[in-house]
C-alpha positions as CSV (number, residue, x, y, z in Angstrom):
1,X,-124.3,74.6,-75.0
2,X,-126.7,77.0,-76.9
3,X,-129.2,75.6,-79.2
4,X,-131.3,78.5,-80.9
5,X,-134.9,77.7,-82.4
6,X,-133.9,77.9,-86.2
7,X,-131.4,75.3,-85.3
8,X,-133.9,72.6,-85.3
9,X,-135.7,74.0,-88.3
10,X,-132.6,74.0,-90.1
11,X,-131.1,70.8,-89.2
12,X,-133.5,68.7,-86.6
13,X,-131.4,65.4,-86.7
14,X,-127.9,67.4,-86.0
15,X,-129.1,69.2,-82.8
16,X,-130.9,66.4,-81.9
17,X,-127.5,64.4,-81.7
18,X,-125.3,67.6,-80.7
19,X,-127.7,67.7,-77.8
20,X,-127.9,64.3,-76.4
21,X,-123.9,64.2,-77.0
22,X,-123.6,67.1,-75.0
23,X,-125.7,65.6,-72.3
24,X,-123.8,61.9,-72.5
25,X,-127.3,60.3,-73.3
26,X,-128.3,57.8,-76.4
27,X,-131.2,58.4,-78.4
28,X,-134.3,56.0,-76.6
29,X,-136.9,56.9,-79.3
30,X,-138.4,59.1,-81.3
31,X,-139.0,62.3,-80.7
32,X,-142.6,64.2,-81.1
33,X,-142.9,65.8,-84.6
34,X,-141.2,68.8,-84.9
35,X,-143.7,71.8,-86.4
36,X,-141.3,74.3,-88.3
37,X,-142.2,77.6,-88.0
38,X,-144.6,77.5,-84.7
39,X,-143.8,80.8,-82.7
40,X,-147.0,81.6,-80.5
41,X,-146.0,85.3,-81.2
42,X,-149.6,86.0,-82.6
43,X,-150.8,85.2,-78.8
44,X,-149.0,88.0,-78.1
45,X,-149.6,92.3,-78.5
46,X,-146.5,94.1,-79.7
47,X,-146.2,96.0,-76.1
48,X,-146.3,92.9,-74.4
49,X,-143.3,91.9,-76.5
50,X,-141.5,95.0,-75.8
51,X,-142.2,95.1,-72.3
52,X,-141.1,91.1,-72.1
53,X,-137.9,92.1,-74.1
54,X,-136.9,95.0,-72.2
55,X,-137.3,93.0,-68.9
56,X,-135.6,90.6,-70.4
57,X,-132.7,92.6,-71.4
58,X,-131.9,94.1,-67.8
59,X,-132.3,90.7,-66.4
60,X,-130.2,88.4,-68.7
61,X,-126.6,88.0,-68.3
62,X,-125.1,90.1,-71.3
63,X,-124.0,86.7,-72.9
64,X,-127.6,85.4,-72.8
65,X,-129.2,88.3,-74.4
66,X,-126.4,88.6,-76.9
67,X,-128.2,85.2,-77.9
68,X,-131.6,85.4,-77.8
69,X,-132.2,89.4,-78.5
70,X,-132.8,88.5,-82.3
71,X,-135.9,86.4,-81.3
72,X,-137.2,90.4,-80.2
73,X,-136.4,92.1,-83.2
74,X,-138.7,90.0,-85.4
């Protein structure tokens, strides 16, 4: 199953059930309140982003950076 980030900021209570359907679990309470929008890329310089994403590109399996390269190019 692949759940991106903007998946929950779209449409919170639909992941939320996709995902504990996928796992075979109910729902036991709430969940902590989602923040839309919170990145933690401003913790981060621009190299170490690059150099994290070009690691990250030789060491993902093509069908995992096929799916999370766009969280890079921002």
């Amino acid at each position: 199953m692949i759940i991106h980030y903007e998946n929950h900021m779209t449409n919170f209570d639909q992941t939320e059930d996709a995902l504990l359907d996928f796992l075979d679990h109910d729902k036991v309470h709430e969940p902590p309140l989602f923040q839309v929008g919170k990145s933690y890329r401003e913790y981060f310089t621009e190299e170490e982003i690059q150099d994290v994403s070009r690691m990250f590109s030789k060491l993902a399996l093509e069908k995992t950076w096929d799916q999370t390269r766009h969280y890079f190019d921002q």
